[in-house]
N, C-alpha and C positions, 0 to 999 in steps of 0.2 A: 504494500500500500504506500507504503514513503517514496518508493519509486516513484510513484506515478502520480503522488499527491504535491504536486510542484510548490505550495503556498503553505502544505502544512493544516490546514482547514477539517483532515478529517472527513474530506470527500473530495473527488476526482473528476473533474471536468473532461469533457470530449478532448478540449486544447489542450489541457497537460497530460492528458495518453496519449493522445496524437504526437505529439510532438516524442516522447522518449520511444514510441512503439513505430515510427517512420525510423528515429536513428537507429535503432538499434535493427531494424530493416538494411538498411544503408549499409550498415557495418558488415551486415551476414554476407548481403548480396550487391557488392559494391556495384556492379552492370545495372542494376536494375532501371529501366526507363522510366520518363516523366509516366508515361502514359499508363504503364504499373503500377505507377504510385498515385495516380489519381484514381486506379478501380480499385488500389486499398483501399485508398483514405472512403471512399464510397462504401465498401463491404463494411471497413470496419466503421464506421457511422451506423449503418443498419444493425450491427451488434452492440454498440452502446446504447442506440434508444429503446433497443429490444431491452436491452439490462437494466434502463431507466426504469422500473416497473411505477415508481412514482412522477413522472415528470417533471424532476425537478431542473435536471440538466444536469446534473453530476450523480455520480454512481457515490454511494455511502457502504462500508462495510458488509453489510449483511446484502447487498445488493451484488457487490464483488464476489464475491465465498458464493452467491448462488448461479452465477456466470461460470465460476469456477468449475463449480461440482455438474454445471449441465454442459460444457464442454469437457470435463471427465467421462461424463457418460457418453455423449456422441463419441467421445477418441475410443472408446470400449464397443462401441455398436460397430464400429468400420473397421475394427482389428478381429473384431468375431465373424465379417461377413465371408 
């Protein structure tokens, strides 16, 4: 959570996981194009507002831990198929 909690606030905005979850993008796959990185930044948009269950615009702990645990279970459903 400190990761990606850029301000310290105890919740996590789209802008500061965007921004540590592109670098560290960057790092793995240093080639990667503009053009890859704008259908991230689009995917991973649709999985923050999904994780937003309350609307507030920032993910808060138990909001995290449930994103978590339901990409846990998807990464177990496509290693069992």
């Amino acid at each position: 959570m400190e990761l990606l909690d850029g301000n310290g606030d105890g919740k996590v905005t789209f802008k500061e996981a965007k921004k540590v979850i592109i670098a560290a993008v960057k790092k793995q796959y240093p080639s990667i194009t503009n053009k890859q990185l704008k259908a991230l930044k689009k995917m991973y948009k649709t999985i923050f507002d999904t994780a937003d269950t309350d609307s507030s615009g920032s993910l808060d702990i138990a909001e995290i831990e449930k994103l978590a645990a339901s990409m846990k279970e998807s990464e177990g459903s496509v290693a069992g198929v």
